[in-house]
DSSP file (Angstrom, degrees, kcal/mol; ACC not computed):
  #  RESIDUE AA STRUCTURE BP1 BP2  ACC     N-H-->O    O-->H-N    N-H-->O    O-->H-N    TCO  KAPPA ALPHA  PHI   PSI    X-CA   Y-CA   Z-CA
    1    1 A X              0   0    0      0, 0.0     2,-0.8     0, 0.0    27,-0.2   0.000 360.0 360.0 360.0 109.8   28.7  341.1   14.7
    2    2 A X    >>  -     0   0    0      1,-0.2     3,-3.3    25,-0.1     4,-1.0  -0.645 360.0-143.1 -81.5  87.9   26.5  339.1   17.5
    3    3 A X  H >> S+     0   0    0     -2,-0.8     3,-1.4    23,-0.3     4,-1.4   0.387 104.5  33.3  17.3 -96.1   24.8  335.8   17.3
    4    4 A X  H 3> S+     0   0    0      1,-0.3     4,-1.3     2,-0.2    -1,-0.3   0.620 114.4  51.2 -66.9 -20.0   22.2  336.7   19.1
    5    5 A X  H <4>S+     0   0    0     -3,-3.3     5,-2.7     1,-0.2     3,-0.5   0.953 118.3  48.6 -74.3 -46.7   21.6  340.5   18.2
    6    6 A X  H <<5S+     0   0    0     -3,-1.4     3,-0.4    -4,-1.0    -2,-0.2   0.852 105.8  55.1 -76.0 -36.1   21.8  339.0   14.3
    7    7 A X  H  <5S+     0   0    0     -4,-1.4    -1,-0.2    -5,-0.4    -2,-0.2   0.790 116.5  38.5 -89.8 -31.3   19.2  336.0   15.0
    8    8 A X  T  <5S-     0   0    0     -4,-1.3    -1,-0.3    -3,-0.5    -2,-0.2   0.375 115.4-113.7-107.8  21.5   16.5  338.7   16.3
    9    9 A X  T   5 +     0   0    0     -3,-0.4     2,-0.5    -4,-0.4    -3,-0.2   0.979  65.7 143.7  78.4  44.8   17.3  341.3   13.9
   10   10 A X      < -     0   0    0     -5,-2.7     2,-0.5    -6,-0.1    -1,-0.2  -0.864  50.8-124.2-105.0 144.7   18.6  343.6   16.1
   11   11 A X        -     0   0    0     -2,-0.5     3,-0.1    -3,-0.1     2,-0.0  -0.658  37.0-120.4-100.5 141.8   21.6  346.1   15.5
   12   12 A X        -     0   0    0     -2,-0.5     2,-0.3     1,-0.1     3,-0.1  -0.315  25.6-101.3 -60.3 151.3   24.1  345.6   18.1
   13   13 A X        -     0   0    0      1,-0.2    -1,-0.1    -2,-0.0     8,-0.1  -0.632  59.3 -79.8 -53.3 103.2   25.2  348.6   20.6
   14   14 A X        -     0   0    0     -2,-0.3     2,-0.3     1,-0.1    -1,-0.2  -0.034  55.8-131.3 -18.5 146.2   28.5  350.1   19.5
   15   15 A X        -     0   0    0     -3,-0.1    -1,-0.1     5,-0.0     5,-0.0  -0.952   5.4-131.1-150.6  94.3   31.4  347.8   20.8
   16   16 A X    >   -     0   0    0     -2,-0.3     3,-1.2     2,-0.1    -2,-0.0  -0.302  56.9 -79.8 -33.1 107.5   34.3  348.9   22.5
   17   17 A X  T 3  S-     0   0    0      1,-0.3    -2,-0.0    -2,-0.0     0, 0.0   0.248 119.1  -4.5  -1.1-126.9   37.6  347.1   20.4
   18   18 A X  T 3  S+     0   0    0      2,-0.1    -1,-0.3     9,-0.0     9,-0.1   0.548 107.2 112.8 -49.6 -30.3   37.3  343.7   21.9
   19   19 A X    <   -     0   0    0     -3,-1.2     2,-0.5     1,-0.1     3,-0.0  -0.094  59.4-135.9 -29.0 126.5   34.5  344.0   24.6
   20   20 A X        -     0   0    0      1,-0.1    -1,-0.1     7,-0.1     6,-0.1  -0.862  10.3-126.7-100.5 163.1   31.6  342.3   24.0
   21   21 A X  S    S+     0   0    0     -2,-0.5     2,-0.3     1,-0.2    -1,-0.1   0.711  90.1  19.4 -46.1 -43.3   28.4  343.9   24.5
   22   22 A X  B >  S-A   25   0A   0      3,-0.5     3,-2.3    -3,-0.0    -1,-0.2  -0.993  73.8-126.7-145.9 147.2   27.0  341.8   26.4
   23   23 A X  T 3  S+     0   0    0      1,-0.3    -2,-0.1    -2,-0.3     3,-0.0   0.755 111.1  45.0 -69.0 -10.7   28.5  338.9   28.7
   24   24 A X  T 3  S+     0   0    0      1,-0.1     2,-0.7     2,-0.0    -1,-0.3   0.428  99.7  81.2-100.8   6.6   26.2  336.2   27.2
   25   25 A X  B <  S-A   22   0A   0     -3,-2.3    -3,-0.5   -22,-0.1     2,-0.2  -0.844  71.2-144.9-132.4 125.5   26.8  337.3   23.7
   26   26 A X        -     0   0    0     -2,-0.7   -23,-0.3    -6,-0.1     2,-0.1  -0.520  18.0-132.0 -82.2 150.1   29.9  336.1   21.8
   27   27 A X        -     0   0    0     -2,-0.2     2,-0.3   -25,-0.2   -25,-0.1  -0.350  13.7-158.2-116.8 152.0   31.4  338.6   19.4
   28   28 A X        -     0   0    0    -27,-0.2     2,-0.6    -2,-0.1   -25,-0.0  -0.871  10.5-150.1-152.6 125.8   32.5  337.5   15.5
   29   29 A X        -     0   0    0     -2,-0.3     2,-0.1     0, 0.0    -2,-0.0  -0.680  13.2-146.5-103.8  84.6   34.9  339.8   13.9
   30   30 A X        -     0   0    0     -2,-0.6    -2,-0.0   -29,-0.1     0, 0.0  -0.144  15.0-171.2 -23.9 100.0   34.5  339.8   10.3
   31   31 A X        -     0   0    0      1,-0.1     2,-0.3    -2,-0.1    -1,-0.0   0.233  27.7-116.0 -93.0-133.9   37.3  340.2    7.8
   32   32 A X        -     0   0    0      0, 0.0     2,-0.5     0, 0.0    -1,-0.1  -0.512  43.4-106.2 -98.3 178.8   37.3  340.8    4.0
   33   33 A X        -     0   0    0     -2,-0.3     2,-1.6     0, 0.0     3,-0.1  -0.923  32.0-121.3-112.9 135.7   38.9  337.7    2.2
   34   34 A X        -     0   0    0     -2,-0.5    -3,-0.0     1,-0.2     3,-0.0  -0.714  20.0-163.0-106.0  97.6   42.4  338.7    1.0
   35   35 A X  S    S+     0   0    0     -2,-1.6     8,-0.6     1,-0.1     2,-0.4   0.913  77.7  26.2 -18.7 -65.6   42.3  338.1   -2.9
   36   36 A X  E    S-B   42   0B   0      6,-0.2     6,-0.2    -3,-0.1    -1,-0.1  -0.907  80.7-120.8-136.6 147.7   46.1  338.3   -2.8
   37   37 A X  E >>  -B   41   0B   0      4,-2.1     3,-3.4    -2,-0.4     4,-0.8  -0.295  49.4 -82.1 -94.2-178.2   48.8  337.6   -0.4
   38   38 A X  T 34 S+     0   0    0      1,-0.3    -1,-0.2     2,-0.2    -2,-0.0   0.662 128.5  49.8 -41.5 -11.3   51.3  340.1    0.6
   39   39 A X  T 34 S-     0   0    0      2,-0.2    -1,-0.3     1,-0.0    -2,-0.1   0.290 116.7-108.5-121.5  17.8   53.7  339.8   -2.4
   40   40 A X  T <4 S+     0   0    0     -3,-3.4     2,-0.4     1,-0.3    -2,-0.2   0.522  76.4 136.9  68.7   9.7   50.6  340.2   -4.9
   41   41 A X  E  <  -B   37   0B   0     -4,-0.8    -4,-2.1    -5,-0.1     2,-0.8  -0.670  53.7-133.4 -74.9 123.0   50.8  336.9   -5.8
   42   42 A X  E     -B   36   0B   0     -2,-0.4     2,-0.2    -6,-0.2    -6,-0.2  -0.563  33.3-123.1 -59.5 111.4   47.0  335.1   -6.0
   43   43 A X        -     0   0    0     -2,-0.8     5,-0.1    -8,-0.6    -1,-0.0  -0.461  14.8-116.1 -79.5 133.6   47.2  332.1   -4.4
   44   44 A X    >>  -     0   0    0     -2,-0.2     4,-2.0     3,-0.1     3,-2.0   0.237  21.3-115.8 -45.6 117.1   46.4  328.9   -5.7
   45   45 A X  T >4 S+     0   0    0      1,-0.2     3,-0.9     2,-0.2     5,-0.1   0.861 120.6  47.8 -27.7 -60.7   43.5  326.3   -4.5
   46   46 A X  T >> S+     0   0    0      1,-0.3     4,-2.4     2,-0.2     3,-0.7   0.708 109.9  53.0 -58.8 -22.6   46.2  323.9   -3.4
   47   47 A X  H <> S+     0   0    0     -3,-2.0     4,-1.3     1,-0.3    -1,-0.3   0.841 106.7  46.6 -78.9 -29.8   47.8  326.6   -1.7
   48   48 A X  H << S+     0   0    0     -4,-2.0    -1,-0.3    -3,-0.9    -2,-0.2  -0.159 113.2  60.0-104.2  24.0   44.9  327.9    0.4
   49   49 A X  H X> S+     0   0    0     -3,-0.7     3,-3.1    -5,-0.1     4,-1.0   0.490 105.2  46.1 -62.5 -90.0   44.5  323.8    1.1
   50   50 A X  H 3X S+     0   0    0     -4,-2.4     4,-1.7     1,-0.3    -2,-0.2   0.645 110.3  51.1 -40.3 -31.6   47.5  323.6    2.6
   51   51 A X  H 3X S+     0   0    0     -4,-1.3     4,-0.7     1,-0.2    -1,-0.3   0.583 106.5  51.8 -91.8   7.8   47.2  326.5    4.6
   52   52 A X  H <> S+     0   0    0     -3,-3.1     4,-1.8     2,-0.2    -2,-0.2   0.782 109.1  57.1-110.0 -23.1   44.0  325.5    6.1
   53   53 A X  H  X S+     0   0    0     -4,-1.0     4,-3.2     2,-0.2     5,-0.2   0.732 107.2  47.2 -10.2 -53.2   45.7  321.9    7.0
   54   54 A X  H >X S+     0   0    0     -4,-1.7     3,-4.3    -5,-0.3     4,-0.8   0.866 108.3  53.6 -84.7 -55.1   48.1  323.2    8.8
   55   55 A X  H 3X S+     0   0    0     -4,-0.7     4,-2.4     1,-0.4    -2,-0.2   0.627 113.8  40.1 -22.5 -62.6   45.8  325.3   10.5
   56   56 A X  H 3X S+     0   0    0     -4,-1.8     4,-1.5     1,-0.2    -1,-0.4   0.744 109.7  65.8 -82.9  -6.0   43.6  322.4   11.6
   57   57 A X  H XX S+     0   0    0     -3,-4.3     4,-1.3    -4,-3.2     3,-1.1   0.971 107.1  41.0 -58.3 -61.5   46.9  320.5   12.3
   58   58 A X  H >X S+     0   0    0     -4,-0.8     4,-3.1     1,-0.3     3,-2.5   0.919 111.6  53.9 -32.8 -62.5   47.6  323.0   14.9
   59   59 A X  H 3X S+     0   0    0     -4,-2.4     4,-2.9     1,-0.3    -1,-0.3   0.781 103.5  56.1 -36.0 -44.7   44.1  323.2   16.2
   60   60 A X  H <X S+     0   0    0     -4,-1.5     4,-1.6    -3,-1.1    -1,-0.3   0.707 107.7  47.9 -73.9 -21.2   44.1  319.6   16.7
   61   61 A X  H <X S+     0   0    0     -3,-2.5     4,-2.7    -4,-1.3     5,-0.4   0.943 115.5  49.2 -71.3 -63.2   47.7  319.9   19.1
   62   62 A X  H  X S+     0   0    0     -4,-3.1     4,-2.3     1,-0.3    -2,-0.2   0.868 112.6  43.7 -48.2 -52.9   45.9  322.7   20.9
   63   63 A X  H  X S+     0   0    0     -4,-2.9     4,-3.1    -5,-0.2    -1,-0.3   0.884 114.1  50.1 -57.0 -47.1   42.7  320.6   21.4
   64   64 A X  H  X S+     0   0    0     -4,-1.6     4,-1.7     2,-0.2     5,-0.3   0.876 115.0  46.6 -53.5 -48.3   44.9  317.1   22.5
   65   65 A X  H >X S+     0   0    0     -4,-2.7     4,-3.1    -5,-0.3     3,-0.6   0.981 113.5  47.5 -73.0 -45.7   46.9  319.5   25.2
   66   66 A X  H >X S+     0   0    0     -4,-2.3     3,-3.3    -5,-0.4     4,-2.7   0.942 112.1  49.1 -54.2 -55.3   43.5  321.0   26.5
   67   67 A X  H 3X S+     0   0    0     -4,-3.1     4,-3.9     1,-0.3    -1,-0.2   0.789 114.3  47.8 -44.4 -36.2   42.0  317.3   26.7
   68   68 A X  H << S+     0   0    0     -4,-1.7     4,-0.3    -3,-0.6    -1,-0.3   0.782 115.7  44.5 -77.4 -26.3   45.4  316.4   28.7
   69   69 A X  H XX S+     0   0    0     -3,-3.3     3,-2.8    -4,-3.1     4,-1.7   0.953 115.1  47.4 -76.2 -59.3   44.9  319.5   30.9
   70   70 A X  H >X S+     0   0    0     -4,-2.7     4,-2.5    -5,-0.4     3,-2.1   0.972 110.4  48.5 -54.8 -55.2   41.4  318.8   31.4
   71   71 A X  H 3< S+     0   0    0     -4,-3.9    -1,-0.3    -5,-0.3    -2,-0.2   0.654 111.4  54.7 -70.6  13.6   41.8  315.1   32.2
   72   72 A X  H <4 S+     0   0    0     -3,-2.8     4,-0.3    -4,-0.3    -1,-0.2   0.482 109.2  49.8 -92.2 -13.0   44.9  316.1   35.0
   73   73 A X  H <X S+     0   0    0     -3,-2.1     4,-0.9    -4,-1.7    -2,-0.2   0.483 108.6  45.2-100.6   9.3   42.6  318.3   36.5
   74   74 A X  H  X S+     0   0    0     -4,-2.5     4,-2.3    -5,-0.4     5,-0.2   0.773 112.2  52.7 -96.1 -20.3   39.6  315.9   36.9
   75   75 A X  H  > S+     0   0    0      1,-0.3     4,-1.7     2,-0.2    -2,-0.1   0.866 114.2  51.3 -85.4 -24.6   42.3  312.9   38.3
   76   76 A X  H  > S+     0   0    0     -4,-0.3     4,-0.8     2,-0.2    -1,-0.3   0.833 107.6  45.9 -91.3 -10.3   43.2  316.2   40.8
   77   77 A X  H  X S+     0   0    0     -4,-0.9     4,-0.6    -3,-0.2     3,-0.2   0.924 116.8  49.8 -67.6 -50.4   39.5  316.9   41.9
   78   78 A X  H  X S+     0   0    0     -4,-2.3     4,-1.9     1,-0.2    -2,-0.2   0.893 108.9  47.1 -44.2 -33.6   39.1  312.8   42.6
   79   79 A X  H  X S+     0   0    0     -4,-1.7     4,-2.2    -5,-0.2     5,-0.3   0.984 115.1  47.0 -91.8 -30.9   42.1  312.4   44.5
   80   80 A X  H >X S+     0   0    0     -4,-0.8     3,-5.5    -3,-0.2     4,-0.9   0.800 119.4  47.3 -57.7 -90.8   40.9  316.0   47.0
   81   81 A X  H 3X S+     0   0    0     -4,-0.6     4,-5.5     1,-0.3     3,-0.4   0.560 110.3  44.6 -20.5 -73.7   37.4  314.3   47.1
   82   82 A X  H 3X S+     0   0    0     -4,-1.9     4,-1.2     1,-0.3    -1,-0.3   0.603 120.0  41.1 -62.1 -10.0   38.3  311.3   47.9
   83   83 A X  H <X S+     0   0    0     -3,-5.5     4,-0.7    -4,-2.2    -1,-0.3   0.875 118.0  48.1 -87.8 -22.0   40.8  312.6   50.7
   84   84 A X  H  < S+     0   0    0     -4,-0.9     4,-0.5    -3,-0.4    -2,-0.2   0.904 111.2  48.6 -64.3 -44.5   38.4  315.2   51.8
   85   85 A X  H >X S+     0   0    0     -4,-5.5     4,-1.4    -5,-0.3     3,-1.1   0.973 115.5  48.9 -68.6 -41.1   35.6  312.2   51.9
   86   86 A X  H 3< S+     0   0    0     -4,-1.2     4,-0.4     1,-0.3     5,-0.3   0.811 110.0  49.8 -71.1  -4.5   38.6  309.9   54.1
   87   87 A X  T 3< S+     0   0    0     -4,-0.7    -1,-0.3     2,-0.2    -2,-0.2   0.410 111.3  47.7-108.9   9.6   39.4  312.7   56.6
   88   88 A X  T <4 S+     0   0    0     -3,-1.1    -2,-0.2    -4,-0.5    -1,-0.1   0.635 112.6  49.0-105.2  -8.3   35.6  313.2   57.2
   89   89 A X  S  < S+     0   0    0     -4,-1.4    -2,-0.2     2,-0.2    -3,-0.1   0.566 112.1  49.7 -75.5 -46.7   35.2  309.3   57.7
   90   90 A X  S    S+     0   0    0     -4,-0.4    -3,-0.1     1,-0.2    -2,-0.1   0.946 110.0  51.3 -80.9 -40.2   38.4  309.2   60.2
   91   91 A X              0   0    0      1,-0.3    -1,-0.2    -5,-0.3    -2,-0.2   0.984 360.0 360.0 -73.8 -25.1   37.0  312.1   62.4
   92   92 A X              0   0    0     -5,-0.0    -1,-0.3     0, 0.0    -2,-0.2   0.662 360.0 360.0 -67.3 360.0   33.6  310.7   62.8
């Protein structure tokens, strides 16, 4: 299923497992919703709470390490600019 293919009504191109179709257009795989979990049990509102908690607990560690990544690679473009910008200062 594409965004974009779905928003002008168009049916998407057959789609190689993971490929997407096109490079600008992000891919959504659709599941069914699993009535019951693996041991036939239904599960409970509170249960399907909890597992969507921890789920956005995780999410939120992943997002807090990218932000940490990101903001160690912007303090490493500043400090290359700013040597790039003094060794281009010294030789003039």
């Amino acid at each position: 299923m594409c965004n974009q293919c779905t928003a002008r009504r168009k049916d998407p191109p057959p789609v190689e497992k993971q490929k997407l179709h096109r490079y600008t257009h992000a891919l959504a795989r659709c599941t069914r919703k699993a009535e019951q979990s693996p041991d036939g049990v239904t599960p409970t509102t509170e249960d399907r709470m909890s597992a969507l908690e921890e789920t956005v607990w995780m999410l939120t560690g992943k997002i807090e390490r990218m932000e940490a990544t990101l903001s160690r690679v912007e303090r490493l473009l500043l400090c290359s600019l700013s040597d790039r910008n003094q060794a281009s200062a010294s030789a003039t």
